[in-house]
VOGU-3710 file (C-alpha; in Angstrom, 3 decimals, decimal comma):
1> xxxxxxxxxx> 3,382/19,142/14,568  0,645/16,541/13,690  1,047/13,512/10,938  -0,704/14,181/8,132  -0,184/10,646/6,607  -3,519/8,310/6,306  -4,440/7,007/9,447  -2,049/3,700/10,260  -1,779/2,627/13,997  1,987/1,130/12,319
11> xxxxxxxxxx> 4,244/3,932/12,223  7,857/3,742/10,623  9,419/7,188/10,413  13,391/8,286/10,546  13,414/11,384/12,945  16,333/13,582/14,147  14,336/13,488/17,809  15,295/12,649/21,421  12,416/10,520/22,919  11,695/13,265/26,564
21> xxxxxxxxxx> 13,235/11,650/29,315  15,551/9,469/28,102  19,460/9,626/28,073  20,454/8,068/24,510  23,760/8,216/23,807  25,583/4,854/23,284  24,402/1,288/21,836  20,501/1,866/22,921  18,150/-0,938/21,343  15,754/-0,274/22,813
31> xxxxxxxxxx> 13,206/2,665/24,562  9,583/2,865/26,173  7,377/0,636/24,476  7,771/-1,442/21,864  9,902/1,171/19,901  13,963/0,551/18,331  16,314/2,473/17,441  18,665/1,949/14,935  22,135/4,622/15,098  23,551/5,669/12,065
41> xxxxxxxxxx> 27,289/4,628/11,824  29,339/7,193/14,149  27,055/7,223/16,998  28,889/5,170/19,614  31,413/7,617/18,801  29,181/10,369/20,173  28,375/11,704/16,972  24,995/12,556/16,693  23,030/10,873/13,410  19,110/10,252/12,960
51> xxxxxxxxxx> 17,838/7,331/14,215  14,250/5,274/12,611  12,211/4,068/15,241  9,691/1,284/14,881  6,556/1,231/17,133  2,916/0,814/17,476  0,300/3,745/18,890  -3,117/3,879/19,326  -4,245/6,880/16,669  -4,442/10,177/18,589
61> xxxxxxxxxx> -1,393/9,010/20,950  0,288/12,342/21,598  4,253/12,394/22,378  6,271/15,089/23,386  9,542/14,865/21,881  13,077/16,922/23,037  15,764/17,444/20,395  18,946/17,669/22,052  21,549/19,370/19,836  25,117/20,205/21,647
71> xxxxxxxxxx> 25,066/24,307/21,996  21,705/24,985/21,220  18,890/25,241/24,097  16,419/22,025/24,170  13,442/22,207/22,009  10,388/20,234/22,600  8,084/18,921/19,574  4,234/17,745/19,774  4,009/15,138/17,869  0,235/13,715/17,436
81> x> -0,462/10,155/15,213
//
């Protein structure tokens, strides 16, 4: 999956995504570098929602993502800005 968008090192998207390696689950600010996350309403309550994260990459920065979904095997997405 690549980012079509013009090219723009400042990236704001809302994403349904687990960030690989990382355990999110309640009131997490903050992950890797420089990015936030925001929960919907209902997540500290385990409910899962989408979450906007706000970060900087060099272009070309490649990140593999896992969405975790509760009955469903792990999928991992390519994501290239």
């Amino acid at each position: 999956m690549v980012n079509d968008d013009p090219v723009d090192d400042n990236q704001d998207e809302t994403i349904l995504l687990f960030p690989e390696e990382e355990a999110w689950r309640t009131n997490v600010t903050q992950v890797r570098s420089g990015a936030t996350v925001i929960p919907e309403s209902g997540w500290d309550a385990g409910t899962p929602g989408e979450i906007t994260l706000g970060y900087v990459f060099p272009v070309g920065t490649t990140i593999v993502y896992t969405i975790v979904s509760t009955g469903y095997p792990d999928k991992e997405v390519t994501v290239t800005y």
